[in-house]
DSSP file (Angstrom, degrees, kcal/mol; ACC not computed):
  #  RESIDUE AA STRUCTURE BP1 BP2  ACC     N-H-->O    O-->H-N    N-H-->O    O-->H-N    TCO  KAPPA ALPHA  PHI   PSI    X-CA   Y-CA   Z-CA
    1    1 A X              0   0    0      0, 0.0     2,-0.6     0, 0.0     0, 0.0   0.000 360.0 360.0 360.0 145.8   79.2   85.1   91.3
    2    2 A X        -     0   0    0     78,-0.0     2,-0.0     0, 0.0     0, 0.0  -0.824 360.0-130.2-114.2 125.9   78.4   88.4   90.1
    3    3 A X        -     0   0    0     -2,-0.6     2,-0.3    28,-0.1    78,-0.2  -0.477  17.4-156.4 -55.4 137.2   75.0   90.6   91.3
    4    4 A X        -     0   0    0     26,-0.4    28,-2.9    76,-0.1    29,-0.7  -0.955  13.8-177.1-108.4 137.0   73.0   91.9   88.8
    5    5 A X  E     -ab  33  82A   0     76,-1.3    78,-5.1    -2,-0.3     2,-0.5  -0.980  16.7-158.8-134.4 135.0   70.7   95.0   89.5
    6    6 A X  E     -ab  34  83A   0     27,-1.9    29,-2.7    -2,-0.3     2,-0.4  -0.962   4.2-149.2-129.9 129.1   68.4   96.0   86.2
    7    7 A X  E     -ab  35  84A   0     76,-1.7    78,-1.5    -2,-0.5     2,-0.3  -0.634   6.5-161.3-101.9 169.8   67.0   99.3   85.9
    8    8 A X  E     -a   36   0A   0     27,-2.7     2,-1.7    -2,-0.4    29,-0.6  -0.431   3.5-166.6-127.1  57.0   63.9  100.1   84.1
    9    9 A X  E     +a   37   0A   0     -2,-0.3     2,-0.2    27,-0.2    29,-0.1  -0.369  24.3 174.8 -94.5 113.0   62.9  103.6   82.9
   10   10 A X  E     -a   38   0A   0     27,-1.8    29,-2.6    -2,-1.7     2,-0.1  -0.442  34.6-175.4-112.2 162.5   59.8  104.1   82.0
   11   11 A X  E    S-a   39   0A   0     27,-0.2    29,-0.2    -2,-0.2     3,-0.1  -0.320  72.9 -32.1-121.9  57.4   56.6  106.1   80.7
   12   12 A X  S    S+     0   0    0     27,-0.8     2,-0.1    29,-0.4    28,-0.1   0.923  92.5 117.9  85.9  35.0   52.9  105.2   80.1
   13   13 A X     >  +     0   0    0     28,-0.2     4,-1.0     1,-0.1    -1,-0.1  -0.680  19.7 154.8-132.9  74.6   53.6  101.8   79.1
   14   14 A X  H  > S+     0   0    0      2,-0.2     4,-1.2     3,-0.1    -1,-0.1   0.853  76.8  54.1 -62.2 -41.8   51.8   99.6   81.7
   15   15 A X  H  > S+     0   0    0      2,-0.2     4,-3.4     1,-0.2     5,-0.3   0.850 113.1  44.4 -28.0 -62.2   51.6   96.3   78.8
   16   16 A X  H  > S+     0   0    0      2,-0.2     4,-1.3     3,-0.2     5,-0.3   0.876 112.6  49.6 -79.1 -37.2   55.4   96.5   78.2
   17   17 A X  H >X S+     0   0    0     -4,-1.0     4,-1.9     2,-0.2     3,-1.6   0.900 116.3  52.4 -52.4 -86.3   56.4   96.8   82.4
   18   18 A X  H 3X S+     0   0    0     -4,-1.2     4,-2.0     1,-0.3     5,-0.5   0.652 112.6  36.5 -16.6 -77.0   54.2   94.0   82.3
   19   19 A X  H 3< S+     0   0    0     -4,-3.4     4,-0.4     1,-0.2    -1,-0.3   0.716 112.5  54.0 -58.6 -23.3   55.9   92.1   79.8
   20   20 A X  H <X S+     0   0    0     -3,-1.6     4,-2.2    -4,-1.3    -2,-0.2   0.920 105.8  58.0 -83.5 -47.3   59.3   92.8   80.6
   21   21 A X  H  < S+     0   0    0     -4,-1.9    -2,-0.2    -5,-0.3    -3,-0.1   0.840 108.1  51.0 -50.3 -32.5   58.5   91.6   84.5
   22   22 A X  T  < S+     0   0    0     -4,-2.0     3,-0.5     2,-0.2     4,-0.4   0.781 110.1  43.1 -56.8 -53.3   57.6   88.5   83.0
   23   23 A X  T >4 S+     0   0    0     -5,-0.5     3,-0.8    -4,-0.4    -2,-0.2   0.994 116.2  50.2 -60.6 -44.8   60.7   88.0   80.9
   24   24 A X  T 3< S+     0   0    0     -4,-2.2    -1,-0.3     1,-0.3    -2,-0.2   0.217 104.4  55.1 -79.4  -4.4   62.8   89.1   83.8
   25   25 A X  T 3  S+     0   0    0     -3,-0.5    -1,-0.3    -5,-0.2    -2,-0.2   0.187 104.7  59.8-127.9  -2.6   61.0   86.6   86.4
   26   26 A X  S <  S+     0   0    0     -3,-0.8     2,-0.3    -4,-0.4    -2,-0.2  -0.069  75.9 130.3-123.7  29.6   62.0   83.4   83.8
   27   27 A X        -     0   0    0      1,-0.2     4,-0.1    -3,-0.2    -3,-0.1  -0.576  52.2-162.3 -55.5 138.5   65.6   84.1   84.0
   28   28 A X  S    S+     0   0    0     -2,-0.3    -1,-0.2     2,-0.1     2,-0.2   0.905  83.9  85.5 -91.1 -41.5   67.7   81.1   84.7
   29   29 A X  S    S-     0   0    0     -3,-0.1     2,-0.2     1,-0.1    -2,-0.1  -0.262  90.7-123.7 -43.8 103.3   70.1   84.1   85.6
   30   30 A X        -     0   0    0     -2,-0.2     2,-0.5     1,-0.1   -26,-0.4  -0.330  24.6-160.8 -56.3 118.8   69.5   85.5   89.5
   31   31 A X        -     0   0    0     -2,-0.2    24,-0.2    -7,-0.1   -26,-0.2  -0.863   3.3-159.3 -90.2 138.0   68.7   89.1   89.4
   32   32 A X        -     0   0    0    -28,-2.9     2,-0.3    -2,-0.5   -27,-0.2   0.760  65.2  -2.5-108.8 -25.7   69.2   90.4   92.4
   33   33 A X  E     -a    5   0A   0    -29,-0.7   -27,-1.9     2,-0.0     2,-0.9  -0.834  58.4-149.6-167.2 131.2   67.1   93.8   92.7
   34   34 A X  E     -ac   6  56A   0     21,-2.6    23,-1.3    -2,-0.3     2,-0.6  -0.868  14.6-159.0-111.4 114.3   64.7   95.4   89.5
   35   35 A X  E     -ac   7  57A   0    -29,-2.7   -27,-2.7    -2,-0.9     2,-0.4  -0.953   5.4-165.2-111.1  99.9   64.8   99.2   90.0
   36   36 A X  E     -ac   8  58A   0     21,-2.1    23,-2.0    -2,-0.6     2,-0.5  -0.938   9.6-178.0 -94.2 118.3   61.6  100.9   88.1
   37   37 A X  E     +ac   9  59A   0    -29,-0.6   -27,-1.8    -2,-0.4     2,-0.5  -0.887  25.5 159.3-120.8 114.1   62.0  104.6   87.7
   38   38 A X  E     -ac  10  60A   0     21,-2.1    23,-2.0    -2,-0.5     2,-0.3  -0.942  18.5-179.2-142.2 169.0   58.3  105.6   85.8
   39   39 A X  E     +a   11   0A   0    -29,-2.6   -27,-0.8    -2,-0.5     2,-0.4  -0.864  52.7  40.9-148.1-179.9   56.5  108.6   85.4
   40   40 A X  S    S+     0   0    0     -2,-0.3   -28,-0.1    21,-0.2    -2,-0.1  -0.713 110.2  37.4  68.7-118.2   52.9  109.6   83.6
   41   41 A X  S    S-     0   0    0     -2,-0.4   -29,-0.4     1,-0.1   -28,-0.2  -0.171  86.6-113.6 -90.0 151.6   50.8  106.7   84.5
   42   42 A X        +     0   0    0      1,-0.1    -1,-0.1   -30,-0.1   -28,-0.1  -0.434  33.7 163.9 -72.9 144.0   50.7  104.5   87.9
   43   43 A X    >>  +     0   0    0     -2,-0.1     4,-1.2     2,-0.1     3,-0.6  -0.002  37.2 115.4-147.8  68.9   51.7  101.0   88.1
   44   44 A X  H 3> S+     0   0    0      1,-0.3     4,-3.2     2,-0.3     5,-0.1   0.738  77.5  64.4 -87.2 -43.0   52.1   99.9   91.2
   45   45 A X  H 34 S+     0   0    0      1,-0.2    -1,-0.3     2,-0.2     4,-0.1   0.505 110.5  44.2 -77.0  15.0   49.2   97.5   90.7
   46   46 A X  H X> S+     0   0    0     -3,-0.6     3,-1.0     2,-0.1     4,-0.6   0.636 113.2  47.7 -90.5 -45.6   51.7   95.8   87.9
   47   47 A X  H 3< S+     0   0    0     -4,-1.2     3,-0.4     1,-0.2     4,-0.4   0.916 104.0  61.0 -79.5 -34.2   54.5   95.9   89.9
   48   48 A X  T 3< S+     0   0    0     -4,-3.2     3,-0.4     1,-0.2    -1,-0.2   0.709  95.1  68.3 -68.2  -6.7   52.4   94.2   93.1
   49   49 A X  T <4 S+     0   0    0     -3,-1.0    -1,-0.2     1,-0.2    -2,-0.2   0.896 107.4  33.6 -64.4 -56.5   51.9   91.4   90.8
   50   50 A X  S  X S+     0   0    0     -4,-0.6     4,-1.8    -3,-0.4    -2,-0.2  -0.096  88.1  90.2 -65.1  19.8   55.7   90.6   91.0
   51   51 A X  T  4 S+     0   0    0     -3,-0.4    -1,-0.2    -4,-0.4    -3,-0.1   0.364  82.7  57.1-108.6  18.3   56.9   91.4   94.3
   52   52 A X  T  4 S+     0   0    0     -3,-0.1    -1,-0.2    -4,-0.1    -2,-0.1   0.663 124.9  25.5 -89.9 -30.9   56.3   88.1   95.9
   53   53 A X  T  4 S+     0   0    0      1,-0.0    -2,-0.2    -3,-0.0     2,-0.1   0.928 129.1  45.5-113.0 -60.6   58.9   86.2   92.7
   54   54 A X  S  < S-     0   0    0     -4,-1.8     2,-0.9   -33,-0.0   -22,-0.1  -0.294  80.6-128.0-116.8 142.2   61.1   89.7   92.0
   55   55 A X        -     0   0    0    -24,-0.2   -21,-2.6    -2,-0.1     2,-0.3  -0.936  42.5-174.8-113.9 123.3   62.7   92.3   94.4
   56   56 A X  E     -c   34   0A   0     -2,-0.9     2,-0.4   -23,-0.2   -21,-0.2  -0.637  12.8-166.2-126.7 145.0   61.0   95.1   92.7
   57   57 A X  E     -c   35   0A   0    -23,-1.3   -21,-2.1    -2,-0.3     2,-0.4  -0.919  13.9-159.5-141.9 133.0   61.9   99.1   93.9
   58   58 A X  E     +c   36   0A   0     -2,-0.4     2,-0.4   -23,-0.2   -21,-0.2  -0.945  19.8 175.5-143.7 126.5   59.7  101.2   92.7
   59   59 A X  E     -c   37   0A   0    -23,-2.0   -21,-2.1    -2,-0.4     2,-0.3  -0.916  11.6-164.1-131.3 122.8   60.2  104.8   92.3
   60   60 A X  E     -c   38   0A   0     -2,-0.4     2,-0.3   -23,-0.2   -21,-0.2  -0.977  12.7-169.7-117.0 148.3   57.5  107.5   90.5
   61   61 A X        -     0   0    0    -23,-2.0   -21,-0.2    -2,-0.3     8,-0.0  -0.926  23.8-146.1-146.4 136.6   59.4  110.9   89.7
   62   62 A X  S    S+     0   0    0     -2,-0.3     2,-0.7   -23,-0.1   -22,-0.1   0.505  78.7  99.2 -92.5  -7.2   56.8  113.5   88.7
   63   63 A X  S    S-     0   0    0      2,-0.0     6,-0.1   -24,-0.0    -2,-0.1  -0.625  71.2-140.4 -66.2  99.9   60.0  114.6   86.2
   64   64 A X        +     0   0    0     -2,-0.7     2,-0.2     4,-0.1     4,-0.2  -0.353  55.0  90.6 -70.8 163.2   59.6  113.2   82.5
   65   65 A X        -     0   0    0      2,-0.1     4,-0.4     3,-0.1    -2,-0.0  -0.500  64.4-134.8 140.3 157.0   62.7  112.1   80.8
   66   66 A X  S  > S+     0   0    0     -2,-0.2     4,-2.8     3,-0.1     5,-0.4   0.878 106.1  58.3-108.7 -36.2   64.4  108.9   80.5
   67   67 A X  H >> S+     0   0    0      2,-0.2     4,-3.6     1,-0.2     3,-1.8   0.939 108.7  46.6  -1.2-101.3   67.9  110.6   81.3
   68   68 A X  H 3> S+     0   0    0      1,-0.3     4,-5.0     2,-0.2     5,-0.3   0.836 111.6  49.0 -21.7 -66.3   66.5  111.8   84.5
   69   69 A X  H 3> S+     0   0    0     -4,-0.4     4,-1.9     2,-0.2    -1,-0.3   0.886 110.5  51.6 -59.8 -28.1   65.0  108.3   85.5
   70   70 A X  H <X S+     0   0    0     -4,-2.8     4,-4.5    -3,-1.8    -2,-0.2   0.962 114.4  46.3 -66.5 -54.5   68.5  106.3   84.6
   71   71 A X  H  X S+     0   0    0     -4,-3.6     4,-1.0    -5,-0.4    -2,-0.2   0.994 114.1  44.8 -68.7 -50.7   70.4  108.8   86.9
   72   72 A X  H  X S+     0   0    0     -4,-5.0     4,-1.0    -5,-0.3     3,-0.3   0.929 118.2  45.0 -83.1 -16.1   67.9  108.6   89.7
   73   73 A X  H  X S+     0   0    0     -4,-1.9     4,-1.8    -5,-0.3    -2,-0.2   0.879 104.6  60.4 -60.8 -39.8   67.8  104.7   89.4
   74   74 A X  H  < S+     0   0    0     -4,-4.5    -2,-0.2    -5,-0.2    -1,-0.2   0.784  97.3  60.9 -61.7 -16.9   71.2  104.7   89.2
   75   75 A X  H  < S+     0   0    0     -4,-1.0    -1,-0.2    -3,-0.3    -2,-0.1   0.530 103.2  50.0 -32.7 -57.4   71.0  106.3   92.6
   76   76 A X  H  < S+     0   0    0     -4,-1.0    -2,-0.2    -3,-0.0    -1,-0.1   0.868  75.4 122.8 -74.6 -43.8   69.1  103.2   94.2
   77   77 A X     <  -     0   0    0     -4,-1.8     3,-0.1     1,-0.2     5,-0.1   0.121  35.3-178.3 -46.5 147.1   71.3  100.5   93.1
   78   78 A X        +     0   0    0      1,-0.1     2,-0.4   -45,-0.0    -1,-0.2   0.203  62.9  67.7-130.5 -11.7   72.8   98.4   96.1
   79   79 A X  S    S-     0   0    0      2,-0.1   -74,-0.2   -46,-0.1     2,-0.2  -0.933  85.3-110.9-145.3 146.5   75.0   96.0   93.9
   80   80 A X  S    S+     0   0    0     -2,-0.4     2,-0.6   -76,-0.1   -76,-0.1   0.417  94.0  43.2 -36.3 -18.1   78.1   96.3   91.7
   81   81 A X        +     0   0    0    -78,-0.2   -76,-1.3    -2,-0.2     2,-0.3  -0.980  64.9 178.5-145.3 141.2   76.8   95.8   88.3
   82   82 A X  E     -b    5   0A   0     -2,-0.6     2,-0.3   -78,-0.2   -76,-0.2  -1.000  12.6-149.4-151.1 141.3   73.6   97.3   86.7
   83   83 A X  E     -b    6   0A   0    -78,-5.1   -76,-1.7    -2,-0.3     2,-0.6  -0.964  12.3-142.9-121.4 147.4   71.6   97.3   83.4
   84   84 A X  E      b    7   0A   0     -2,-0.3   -76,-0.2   -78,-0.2   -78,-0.1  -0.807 360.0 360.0-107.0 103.8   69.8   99.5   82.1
   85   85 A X              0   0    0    -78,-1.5    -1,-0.2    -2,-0.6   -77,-0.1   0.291 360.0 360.0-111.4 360.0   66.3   98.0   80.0
């Protein structure tokens, strides 16, 4: 069976994190570890919502870019296959 690790890089969109954790937590599919790389605004209290159903990593990098966030998510990843949101 193959691990999936999905990264997530983001900016000032607390609504859409939101919504995407939601999609991602009604997967029939196991995800095995959700790597959020975000910058501009906090959402830790978004992310504390899921970490009881999700194994949520959560990274703020005071660096804008989405570039920047992929590579340092890609960084974290613990399991062979990753996508990137």
């Amino acid at each position: 069976m193959m691990n999936i690790s999905i990264i997530i890089p983001t900016r000032n969109r607390p609504y859409q994190i939101k919504e995407c954790l939601n999609h991602l937590d009604r997967q029939t599919l196991k995800i095995d570890e959700i790597i959020i790389v975000a910058s501009g605004n906090d959402i830790s209290n978004i992310i504390n919502e899921f970490t009881n159903r999700l194994n949520i990593q959560y990274i703020y990098s005071k660096i804008r870019g989405q570039i920047h966030q992929r590579n340092l998510g890609k960084k974290e990843v613990n399991i062979e296959s990753d996508f990137i949101i």
